[in-house]
C-alpha positions as CSV (number, residue, x, y, z in Angstrom):
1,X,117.3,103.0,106.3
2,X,114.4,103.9,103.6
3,X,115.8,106.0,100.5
4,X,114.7,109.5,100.9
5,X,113.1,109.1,97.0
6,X,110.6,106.3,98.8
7,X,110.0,108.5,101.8
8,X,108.8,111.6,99.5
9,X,106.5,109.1,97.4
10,X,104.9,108.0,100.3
11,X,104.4,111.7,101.6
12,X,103.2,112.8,97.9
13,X,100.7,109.2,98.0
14,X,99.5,110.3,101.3
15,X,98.9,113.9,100.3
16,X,97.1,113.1,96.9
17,X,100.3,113.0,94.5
18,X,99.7,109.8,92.5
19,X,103.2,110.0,91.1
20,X,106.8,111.8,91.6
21,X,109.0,112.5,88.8
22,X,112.9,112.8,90.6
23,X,113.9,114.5,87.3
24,X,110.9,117.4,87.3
25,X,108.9,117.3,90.0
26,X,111.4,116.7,92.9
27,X,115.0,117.6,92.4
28,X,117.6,115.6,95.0
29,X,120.8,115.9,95.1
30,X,123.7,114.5,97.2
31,X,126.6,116.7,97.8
32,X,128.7,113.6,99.3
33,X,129.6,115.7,102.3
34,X,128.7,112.5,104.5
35,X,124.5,114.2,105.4
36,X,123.3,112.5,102.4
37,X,120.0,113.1,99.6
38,X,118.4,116.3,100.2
39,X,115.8,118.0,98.5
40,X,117.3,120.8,96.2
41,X,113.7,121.6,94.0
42,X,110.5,121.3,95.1
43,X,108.4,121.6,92.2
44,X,105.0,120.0,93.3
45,X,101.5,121.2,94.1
46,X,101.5,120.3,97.5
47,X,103.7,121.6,100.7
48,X,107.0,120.5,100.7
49,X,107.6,117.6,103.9
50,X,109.8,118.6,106.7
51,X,112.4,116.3,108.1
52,X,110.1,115.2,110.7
53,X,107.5,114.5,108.2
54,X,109.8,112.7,106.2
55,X,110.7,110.3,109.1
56,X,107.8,109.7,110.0
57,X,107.7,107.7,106.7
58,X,110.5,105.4,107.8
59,X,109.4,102.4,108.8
60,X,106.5,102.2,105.6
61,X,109.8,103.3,103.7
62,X,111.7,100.5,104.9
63,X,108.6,98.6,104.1
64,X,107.8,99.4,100.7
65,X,111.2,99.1,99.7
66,X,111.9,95.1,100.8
67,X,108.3,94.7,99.0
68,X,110.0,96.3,95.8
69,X,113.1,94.0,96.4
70,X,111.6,90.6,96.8
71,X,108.6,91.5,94.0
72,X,111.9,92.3,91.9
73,X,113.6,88.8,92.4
74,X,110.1,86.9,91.8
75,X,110.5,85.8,88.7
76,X,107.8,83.2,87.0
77,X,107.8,81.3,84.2
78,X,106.0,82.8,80.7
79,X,101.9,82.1,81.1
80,X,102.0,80.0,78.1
81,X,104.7,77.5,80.6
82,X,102.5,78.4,83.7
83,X,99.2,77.1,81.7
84,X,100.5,73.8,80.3
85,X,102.0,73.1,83.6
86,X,98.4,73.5,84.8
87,X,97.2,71.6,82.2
88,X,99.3,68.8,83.0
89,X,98.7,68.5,86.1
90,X,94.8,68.2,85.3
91,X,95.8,65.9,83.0
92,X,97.1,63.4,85.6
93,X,94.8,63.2,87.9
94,X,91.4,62.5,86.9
95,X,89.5,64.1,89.9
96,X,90.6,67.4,88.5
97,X,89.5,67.0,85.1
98,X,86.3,66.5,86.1
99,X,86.3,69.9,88.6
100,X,88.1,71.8,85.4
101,X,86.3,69.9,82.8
102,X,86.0,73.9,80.9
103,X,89.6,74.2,81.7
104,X,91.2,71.3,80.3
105,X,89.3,70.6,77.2
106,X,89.5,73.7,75.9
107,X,93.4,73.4,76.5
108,X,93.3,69.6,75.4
109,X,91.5,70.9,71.8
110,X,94.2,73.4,71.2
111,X,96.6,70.7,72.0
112,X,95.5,68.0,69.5
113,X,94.4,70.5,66.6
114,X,98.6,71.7,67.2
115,X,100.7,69.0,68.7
116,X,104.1,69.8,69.2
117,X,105.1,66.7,66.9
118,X,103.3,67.7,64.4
């Protein structure tokens, strides 16, 4: 089930709001009676969603959360690592240096004006 915080950035997006500020612009607040978020301060320019409206958002909630999630756990290696893998692989296979010939040498000069043993 999509956080109701998702589901009111989606209505604010689709309504013109480019952002939400929980601690400003939107107040929710959780009284732990077992019903869950609501919205206690509405403080933005536009009209405040009603429950349907706000369901209405969630399946794109459900949606834009997972993307959050899995964008969270991709995790890459610096782009100096990503380049000199690159590099490398040009390096080994000589039907790509020619195809990156820009690419690769001006990788290759850096590499010999600074070597790593040197």
């Amino acid at each position: 089930m999509a956080q109701l915080s998702t589901k009111i950035e989606l209505y604010a997006a689709a309504n013109g709001v480019a952002s939400v500020d929980f601690s400003s612009d939107v107040i929710l607040q959780d009284d732990s009676n077992g019903k869950g978020a609501y919205i206690k301060e509405w403080n933005l320019d536009i009209a405040k969603p009603t429950d349907v409206q706000l369901a209405s958002y969630e399946t794109a909630g459900n949606a834009e959360e997972l993307l959050k999630a899995n964008l969270a756990k991709r995790v890459y290696p610096p782009i100096g690592e990503q380049l000199d893998m690159l590099w490398h692989s040009i390096d080994q296979n000589p039907a790509l240096k020619s195809q990156y010939f820009d690419f690769y040498e001006a990788i290759k000069a850096v590499k010999v004006k600074f070597p790593k043993n040197g």
